[in-house]
DSSP file (Angstrom, degrees, kcal/mol; ACC not computed):
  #  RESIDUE AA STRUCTURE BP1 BP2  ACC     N-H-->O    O-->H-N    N-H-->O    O-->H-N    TCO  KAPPA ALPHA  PHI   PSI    X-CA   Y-CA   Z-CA
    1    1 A X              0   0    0      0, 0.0     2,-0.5     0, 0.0     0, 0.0   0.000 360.0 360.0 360.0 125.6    0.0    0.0    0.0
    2    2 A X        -     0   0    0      2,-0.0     2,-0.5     0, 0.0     0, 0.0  -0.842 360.0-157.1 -86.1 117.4    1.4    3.2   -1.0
    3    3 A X        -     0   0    0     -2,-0.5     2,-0.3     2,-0.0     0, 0.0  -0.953   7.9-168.9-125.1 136.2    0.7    6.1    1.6
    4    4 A X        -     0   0    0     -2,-0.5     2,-0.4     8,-0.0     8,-0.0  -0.853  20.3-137.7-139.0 121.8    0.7    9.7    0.7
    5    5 A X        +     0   0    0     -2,-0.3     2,-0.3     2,-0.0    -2,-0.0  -0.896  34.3 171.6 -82.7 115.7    0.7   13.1    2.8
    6    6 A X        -     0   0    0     -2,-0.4     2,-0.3     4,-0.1     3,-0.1  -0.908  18.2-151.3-128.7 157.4   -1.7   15.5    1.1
    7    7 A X    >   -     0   0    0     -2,-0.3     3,-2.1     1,-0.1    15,-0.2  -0.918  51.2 -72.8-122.3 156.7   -3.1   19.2    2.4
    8    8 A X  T 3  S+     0   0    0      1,-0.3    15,-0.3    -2,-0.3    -1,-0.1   0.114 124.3  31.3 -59.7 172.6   -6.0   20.3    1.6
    9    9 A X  T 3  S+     0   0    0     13,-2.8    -1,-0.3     1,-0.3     2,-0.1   0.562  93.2 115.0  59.9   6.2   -6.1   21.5   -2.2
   10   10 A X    <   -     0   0    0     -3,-2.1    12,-1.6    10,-0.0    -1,-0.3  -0.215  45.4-167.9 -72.2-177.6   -3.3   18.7   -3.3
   11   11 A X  E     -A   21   0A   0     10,-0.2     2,-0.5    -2,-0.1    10,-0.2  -0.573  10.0-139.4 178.4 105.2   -4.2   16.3   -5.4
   12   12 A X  E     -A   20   0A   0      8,-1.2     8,-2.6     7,-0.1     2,-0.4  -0.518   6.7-139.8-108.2 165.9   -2.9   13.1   -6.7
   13   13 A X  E     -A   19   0A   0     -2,-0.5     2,-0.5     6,-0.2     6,-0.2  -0.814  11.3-173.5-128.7 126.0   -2.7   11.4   -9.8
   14   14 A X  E >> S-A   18   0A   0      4,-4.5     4,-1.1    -2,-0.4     3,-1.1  -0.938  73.2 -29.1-127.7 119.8   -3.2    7.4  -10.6
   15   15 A X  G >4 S-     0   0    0     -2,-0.5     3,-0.9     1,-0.2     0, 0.0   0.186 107.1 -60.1  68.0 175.3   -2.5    6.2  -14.0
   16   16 A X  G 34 S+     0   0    0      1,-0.2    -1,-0.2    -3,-0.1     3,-0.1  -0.009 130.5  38.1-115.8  56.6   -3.4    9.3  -16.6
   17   17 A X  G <4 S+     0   0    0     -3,-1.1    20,-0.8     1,-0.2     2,-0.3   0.265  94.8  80.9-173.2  42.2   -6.8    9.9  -16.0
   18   18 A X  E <<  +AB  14  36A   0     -4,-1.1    -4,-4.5    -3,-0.9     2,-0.4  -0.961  48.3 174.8-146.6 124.0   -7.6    9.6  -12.3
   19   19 A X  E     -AB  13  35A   0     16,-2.5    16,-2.2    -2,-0.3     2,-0.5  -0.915  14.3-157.9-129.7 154.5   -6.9   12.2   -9.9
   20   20 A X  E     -AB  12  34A   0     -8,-2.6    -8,-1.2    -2,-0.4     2,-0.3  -0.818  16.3-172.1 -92.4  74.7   -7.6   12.6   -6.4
   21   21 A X  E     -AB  11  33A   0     12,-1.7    12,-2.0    -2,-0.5     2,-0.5  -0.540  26.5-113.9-107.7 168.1   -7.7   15.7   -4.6
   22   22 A X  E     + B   0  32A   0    -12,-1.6   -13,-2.8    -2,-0.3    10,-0.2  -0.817  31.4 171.4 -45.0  82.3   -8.0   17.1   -1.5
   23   23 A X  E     -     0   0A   0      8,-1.4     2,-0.2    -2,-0.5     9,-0.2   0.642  57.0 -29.0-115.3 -31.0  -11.1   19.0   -0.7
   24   24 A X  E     -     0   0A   0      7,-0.2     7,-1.4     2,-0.0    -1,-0.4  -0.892  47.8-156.2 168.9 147.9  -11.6   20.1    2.8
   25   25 A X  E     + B   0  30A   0      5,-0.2     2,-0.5    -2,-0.2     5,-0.3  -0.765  12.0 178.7-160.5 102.4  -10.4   18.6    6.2
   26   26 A X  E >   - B   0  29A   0      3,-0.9     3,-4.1    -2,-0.2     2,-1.0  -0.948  63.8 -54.3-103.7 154.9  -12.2   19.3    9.6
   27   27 A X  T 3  S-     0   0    0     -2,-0.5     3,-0.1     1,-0.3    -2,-0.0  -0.287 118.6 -14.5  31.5 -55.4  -10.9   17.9   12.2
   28   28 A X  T 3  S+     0   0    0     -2,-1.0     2,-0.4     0, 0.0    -1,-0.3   0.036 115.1  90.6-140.0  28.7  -10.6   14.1   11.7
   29   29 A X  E <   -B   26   0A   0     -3,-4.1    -3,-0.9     2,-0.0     2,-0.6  -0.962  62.5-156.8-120.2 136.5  -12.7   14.0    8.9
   30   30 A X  E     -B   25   0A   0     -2,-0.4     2,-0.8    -5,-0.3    -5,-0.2  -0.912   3.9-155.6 -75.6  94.3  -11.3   14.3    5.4
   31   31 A X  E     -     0   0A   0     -7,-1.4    -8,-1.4    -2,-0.6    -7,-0.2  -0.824  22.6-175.5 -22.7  59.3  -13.4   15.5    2.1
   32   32 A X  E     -B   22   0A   0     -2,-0.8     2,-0.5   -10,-0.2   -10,-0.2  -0.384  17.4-140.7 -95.8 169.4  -11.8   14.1   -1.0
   33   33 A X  E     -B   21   0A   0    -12,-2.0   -12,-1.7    -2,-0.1     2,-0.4  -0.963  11.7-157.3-125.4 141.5  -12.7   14.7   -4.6
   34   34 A X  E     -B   20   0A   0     -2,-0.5     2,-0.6   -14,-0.2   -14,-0.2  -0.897  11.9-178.3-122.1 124.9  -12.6   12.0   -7.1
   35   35 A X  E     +B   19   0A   0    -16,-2.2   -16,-2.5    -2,-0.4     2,-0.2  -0.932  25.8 144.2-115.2 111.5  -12.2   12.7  -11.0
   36   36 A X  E     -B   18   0A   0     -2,-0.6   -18,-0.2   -18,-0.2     6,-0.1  -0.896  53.7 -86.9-157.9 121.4  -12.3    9.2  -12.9
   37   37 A X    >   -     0   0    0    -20,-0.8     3,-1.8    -2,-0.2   -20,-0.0   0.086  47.9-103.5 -52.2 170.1  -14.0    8.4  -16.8
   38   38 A X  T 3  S+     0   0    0      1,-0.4    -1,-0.2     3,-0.0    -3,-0.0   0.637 117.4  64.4 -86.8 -26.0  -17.0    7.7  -16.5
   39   39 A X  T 3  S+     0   0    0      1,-0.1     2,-0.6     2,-0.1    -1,-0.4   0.951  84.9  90.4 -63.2 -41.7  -16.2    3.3  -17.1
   40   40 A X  S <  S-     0   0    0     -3,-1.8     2,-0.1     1,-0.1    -1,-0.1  -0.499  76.2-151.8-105.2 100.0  -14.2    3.5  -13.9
   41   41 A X        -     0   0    0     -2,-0.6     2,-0.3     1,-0.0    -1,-0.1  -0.394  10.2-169.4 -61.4 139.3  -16.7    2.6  -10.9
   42   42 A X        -     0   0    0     -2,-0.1     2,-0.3    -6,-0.1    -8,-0.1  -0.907   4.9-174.7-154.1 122.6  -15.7    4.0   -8.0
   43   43 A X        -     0   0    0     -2,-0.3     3,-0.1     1,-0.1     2,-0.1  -0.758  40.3-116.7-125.6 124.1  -17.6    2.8   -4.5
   44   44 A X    >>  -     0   0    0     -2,-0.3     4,-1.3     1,-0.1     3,-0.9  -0.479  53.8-112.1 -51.5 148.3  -17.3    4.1   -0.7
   45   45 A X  H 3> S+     0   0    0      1,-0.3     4,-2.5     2,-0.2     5,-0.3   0.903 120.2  57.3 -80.3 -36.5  -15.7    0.1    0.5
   46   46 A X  H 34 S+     0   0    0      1,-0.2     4,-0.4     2,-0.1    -1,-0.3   0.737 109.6  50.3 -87.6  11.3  -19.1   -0.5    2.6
   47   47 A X  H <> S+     0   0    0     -3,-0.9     4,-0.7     2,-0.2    -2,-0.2   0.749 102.4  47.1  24.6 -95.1  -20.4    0.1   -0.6
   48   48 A X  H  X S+     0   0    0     -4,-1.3     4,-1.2    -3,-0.3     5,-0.3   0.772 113.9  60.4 -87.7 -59.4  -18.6   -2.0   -2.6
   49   49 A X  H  X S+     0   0    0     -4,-2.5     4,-0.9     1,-0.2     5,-0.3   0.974 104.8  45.0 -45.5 -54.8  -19.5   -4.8    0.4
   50   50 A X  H  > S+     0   0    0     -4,-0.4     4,-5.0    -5,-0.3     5,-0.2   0.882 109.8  48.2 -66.1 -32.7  -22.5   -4.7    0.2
   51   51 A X  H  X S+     0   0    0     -4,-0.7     4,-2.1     1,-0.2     5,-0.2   0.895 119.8  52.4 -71.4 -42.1  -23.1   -4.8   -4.0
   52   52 A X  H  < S+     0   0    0     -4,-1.2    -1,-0.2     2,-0.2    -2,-0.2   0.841 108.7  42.7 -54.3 -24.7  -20.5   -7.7   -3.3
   53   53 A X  H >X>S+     0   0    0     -4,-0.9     3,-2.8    -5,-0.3     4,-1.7   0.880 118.6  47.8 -91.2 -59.7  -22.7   -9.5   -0.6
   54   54 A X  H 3X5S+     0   0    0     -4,-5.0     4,-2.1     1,-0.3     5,-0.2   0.933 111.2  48.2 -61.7 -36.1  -25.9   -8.9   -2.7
   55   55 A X  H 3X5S+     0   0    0     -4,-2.1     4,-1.4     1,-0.2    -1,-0.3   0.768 114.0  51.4 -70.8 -16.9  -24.4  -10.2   -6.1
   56   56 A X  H <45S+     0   0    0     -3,-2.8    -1,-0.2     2,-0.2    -2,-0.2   0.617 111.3  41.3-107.3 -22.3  -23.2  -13.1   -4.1
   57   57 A X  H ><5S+     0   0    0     -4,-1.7     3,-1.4     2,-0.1    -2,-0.2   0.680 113.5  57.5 -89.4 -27.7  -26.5  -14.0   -2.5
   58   58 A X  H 3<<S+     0   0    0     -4,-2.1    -2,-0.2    -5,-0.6    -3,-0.2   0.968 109.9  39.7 -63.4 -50.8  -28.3  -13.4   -5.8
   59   59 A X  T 3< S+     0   0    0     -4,-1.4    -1,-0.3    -5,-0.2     2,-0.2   0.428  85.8 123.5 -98.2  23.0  -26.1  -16.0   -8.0
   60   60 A X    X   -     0   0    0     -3,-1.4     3,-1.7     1,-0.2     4,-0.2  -0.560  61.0-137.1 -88.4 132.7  -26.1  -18.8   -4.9
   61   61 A X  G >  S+     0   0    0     -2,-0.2     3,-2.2     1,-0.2    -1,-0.2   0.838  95.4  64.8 -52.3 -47.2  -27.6  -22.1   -6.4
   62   62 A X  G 3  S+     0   0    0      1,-0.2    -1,-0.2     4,-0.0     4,-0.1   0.807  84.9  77.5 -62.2 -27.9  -29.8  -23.3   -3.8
   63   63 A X  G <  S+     0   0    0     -3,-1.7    -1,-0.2    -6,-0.2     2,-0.2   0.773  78.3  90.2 -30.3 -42.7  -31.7  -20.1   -4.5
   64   64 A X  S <  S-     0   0    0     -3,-2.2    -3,-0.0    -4,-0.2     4,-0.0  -0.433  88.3-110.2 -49.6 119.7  -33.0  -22.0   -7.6
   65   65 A X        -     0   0    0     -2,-0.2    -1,-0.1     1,-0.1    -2,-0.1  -0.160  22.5-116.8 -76.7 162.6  -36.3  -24.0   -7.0
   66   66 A X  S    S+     0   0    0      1,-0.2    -1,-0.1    -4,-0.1    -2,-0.0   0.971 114.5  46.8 -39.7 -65.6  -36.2  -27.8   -7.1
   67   67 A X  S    S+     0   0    0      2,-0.0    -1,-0.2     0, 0.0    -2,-0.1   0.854  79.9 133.2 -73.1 -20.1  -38.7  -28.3  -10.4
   68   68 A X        +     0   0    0      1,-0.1     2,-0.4     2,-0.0     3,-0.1   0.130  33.0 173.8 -28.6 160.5  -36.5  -25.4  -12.3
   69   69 A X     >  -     0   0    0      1,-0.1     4,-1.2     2,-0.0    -1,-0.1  -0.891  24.2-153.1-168.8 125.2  -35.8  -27.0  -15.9
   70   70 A X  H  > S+     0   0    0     -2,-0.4     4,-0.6     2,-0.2    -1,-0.1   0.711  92.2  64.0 -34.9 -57.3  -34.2  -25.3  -18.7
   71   71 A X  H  > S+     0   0    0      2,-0.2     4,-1.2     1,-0.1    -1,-0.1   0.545 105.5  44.4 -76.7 -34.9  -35.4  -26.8  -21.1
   72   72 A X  H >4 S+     0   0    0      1,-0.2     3,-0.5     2,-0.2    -2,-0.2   0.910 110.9  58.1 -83.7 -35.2  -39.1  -25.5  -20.2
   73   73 A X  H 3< S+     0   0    0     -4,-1.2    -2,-0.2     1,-0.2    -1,-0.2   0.917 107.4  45.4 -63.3 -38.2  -37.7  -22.1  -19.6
   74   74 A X  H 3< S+     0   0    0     -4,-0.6    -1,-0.2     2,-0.0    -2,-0.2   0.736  87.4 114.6 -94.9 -24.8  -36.3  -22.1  -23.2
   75   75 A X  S << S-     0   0    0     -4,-1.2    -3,-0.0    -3,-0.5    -4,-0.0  -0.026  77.0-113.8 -45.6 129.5  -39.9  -23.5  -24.7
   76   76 A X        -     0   0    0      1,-0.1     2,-0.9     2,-0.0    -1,-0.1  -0.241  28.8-133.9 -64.6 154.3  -41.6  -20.7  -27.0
   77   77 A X              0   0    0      1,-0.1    -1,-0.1     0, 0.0    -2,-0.0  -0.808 360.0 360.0-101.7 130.4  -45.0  -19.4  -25.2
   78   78 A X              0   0    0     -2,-0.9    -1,-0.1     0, 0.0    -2,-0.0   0.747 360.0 360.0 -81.7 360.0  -48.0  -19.2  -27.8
């Protein structure tokens, strides 16, 4: 992990077209500003836990009923 002292109004720069800055800092909380195209999701981490938790209960198998069949799912409807 690379760790960097910034005040407020710095700003650093990952890869060449994601910057970081510095926004505002009271007292032991921090403000940062994040500038990243618009492909590059970018998630607070309990966030990113949670879409991780949900994506992980959605695809779990057992979820599936017993009779599920494929093969009927694929069947045209008239």
């Amino acid at each position: 992990m690379l760790i960097l002292s910034r005040k407020k109004d710095e700003t650093i720069v990952i890869g060449d077209n994601i910057t970081i800055s510095v926004v505002d800092i009271k007292g032991d909380q921090v403000k940062i500003g994040i500038n990243a195209p618009n492909d590059v999701k970018v998630f607070r981490q309990e966030v990113y836990e949670a879409i991780q938790e949900e994506n992980r209960a959605a695809a779990n198998v057992s979820s599936i009923p017993e009779n599920f069949s494929l093969p009927d799912l694929m069947k045209k409807k008239d």
